[in-house]
Backbone as CSV, one residue per row, in Angstrom:
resi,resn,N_x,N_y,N_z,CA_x,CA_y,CA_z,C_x,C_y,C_z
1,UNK,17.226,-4.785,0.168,16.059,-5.023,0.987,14.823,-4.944,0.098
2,UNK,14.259,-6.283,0.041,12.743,-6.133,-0.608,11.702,-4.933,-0.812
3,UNK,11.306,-4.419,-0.896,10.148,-3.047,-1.016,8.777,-3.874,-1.468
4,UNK,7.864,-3.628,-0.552,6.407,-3.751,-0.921,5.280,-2.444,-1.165
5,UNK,4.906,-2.157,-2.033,4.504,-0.793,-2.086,2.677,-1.454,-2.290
6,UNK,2.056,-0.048,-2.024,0.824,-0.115,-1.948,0.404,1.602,-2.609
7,UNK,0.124,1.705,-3.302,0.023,3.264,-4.291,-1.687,3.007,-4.033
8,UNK,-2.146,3.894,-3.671,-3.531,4.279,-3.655,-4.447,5.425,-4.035
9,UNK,-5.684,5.538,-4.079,-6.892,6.618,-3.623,-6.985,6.414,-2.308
10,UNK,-7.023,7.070,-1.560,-7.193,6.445,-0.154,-8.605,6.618,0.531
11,UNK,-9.247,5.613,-0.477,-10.380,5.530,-0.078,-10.864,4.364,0.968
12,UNK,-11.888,4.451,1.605,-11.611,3.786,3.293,-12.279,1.649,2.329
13,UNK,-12.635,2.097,1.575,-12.895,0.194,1.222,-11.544,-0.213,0.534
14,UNK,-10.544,0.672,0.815,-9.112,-0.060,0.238,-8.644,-0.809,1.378
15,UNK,-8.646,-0.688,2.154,-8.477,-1.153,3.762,-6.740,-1.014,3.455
16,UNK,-6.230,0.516,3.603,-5.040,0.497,3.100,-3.971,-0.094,4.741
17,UNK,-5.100,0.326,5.788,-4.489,0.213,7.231,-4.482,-1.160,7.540
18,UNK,-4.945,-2.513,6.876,-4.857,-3.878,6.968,-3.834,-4.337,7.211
19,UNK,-3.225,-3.951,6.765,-1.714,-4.477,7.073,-1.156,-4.429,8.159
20,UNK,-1.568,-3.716,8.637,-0.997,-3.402,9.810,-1.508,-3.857,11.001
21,UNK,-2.781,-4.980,11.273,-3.775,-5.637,11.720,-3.071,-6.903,12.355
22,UNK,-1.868,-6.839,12.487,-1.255,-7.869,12.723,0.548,-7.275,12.794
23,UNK,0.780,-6.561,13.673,1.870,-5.813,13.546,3.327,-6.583,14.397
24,UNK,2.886,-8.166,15.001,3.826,-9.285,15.407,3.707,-9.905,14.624
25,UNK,3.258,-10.076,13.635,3.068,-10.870,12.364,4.594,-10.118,11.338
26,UNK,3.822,-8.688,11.121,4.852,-8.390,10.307,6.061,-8.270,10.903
27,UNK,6.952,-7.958,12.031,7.885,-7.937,13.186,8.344,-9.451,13.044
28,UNK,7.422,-10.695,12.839,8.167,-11.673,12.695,8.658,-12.073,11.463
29,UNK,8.071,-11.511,10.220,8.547,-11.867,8.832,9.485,-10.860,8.980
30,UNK,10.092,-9.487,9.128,10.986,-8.722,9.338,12.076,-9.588,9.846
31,UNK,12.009,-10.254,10.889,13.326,-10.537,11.634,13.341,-12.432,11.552
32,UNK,12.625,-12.840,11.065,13.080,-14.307,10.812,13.449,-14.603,9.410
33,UNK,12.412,-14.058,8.440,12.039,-14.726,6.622,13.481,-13.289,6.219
34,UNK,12.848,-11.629,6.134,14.059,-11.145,5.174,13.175,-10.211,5.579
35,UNK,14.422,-8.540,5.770,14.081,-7.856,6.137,12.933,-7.350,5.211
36,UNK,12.209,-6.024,5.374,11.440,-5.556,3.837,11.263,-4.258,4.776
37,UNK,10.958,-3.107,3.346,10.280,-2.174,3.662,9.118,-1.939,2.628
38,UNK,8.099,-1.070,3.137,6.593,-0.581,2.426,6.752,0.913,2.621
39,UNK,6.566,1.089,1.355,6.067,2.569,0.883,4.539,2.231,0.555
40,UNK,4.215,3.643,0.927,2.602,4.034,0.641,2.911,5.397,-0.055
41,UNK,1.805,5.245,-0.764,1.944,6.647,-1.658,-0.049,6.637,-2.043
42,UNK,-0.111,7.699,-2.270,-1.421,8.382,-2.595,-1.996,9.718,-2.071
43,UNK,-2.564,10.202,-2.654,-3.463,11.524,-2.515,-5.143,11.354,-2.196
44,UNK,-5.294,12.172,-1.094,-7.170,12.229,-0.980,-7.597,13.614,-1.510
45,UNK,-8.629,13.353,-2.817,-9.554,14.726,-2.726,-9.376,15.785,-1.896
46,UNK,-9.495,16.697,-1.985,-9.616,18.097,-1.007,-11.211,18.049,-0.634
47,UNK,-11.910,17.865,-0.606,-12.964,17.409,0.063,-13.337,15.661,0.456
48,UNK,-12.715,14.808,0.550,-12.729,13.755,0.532,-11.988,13.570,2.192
49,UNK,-12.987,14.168,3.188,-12.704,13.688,4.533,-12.359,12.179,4.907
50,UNK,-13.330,11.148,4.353,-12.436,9.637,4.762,-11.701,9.948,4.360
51,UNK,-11.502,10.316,3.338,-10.055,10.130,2.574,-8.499,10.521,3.494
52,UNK,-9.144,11.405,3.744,-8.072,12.008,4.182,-7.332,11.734,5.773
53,UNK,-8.853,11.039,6.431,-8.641,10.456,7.685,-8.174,9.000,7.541
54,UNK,-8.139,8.672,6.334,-7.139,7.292,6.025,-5.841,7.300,6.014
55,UNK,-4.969,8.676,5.303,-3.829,8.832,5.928,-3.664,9.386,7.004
56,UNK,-3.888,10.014,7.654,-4.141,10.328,8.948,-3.558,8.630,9.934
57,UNK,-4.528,7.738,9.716,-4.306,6.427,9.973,-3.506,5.877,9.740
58,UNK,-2.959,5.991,8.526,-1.561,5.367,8.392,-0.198,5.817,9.062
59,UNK,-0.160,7.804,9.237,0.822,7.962,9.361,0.949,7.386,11.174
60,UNK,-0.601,7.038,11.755,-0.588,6.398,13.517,0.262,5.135,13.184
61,UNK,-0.329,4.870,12.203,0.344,3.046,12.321,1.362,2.999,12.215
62,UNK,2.058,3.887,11.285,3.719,4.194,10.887,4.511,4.622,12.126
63,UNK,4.047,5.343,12.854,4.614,5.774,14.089,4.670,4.590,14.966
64,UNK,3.358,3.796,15.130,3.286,2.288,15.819,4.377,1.809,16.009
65,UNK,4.666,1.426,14.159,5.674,0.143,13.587,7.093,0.775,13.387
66,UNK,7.108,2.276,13.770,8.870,2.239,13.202,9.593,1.325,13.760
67,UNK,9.502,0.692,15.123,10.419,0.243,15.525,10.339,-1.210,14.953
68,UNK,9.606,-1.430,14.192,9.378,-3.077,13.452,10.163,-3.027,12.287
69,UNK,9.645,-2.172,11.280,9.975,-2.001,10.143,9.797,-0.503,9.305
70,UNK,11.039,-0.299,8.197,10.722,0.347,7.821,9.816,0.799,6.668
71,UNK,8.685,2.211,6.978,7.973,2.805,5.736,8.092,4.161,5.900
72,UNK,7.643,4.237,4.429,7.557,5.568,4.017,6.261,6.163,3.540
73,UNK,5.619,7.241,3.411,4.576,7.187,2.513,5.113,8.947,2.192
74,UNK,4.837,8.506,0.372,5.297,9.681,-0.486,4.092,10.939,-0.462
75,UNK,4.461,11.675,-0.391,3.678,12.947,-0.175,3.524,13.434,-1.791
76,UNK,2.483,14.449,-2.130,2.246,14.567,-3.223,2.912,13.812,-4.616
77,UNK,2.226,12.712,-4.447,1.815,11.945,-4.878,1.587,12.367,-6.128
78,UNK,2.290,11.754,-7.676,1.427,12.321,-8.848,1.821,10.940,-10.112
79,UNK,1.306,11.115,-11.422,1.753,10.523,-12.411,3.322,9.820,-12.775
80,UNK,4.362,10.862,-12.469,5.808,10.434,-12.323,6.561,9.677,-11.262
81,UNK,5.699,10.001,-10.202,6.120,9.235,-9.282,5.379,7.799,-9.185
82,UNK,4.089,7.520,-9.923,3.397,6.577,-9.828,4.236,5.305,-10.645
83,UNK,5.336,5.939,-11.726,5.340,4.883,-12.819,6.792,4.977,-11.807
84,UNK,7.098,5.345,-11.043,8.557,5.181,-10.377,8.540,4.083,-9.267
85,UNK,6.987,4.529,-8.605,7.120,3.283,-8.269,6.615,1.772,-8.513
86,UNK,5.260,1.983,-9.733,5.028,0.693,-9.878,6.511,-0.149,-10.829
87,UNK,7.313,0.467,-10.922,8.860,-0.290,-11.635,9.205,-0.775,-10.569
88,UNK,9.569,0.062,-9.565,10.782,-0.434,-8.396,10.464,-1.091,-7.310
89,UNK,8.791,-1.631,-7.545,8.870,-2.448,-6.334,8.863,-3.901,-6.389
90,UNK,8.900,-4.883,-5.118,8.910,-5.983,-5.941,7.939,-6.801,-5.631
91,UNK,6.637,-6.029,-4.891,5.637,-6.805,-4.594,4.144,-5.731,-4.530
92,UNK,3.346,-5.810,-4.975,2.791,-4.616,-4.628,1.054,-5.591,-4.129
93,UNK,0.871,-4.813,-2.953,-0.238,-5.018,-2.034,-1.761,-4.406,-2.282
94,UNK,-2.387,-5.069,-2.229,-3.701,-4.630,-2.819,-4.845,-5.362,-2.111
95,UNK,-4.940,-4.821,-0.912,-6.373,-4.654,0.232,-7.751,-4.733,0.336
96,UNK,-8.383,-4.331,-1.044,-9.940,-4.018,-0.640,-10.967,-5.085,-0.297
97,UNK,-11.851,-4.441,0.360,-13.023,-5.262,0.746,-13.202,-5.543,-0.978
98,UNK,-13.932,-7.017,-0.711,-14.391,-7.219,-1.995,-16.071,-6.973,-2.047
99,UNK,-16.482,-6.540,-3.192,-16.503,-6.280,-4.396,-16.260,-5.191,-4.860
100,UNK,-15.714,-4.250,-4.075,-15.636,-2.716,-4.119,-14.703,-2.136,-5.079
101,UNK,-13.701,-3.226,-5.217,-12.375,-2.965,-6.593,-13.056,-3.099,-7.375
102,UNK,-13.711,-1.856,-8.279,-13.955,-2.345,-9.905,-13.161,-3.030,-10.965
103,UNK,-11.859,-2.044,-10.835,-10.779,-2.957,-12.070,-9.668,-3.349,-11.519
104,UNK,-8.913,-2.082,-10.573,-7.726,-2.095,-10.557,-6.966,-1.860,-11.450
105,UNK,-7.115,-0.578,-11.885,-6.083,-0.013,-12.233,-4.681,0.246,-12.411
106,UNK,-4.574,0.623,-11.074,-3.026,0.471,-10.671,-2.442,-0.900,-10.690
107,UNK,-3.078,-1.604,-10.634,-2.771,-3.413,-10.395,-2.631,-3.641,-11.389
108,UNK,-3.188,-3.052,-12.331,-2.731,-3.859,-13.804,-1.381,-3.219,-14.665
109,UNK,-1.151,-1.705,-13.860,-0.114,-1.048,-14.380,1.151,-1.888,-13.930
110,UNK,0.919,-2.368,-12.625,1.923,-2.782,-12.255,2.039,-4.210,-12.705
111,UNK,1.402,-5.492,-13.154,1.431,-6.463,-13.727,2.261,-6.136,-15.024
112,UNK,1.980,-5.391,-15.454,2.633,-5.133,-17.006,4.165,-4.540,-17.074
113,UNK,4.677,-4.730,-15.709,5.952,-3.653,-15.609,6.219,-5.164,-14.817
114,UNK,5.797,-6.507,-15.075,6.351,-7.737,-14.348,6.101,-8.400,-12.761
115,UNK,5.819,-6.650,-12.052,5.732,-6.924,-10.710,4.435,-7.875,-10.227
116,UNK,4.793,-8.607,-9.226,3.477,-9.600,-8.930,2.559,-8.959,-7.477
117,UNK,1.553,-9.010,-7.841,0.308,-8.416,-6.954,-0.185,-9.615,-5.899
118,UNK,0.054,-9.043,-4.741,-0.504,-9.961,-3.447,-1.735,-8.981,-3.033
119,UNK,-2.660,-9.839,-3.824,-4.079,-9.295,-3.796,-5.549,-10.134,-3.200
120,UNK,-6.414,-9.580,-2.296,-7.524,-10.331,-2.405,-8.156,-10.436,-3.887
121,UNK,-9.442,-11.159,-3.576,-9.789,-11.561,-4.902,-11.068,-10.446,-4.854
122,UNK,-10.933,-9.290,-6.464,-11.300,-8.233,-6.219,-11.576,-8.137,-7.541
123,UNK,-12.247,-7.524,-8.314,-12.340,-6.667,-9.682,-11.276,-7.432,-10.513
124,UNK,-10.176,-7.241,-10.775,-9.561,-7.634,-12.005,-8.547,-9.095,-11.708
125,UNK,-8.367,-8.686,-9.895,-7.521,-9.987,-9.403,-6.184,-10.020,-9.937
């Protein structure tokens, strides 16, 4: 089964909850095109209230969609697990309002490990 991952800051101009903006959309690529699942992974600041009310948001939407599809989102979140998953996925998602991506970081870690980025057009693209 495909894996689409989305590794973040979960900062609120990532629009990490976009995806989910269309939740018969994804329910129909699930059950017509090929099944898939999405992992989310990231950490908010300890003072970083959006932050933190962004997962908060995700884990609503996750509850939404179990019955669509499956996700996960990895809990402490760190360096080893980051390079675990920019290897093993096979699509990785990348959200933000634009112009707010300076580089993309993570987007480029994961370009270099082969994986292809379904990205707006943002900072490094």
């Amino acid at each position: 089964m495909p894996f689409a991952s989305n590794v973040l800051r979960p900062a609120t101009y990532k629009r990490t909850d976009f995806l989910f903006s269309n939740l018969e959309g994804l329910k129909r690529i699930a059950q017509q095109v090929e099944p898939f699942q999405l992992i989310y992974a990231g950490k908010a600041h300890p003072h970083d209230e959006a932050g933190k009310a962004v997962i908060r948001r995700i884990f609503e939407l996750m509850a939404a969609a179990k019955d669509i599809l499956p996700i996960v989102y990895i809990e402490n979140y760190d360096m080893c697990r980051r390079e675990l998953l920019t290897r093993g996925v096979d699509v990785r998602l990348n959200t933000p309002h634009r112009p707010y991506e300076a580089s993309g970081t993570s987007g480029m870690k994961t370009a270099l490990t082969g994986v292809p980025s379904l990205s707006v057009t943002a900072g490094w693209r």
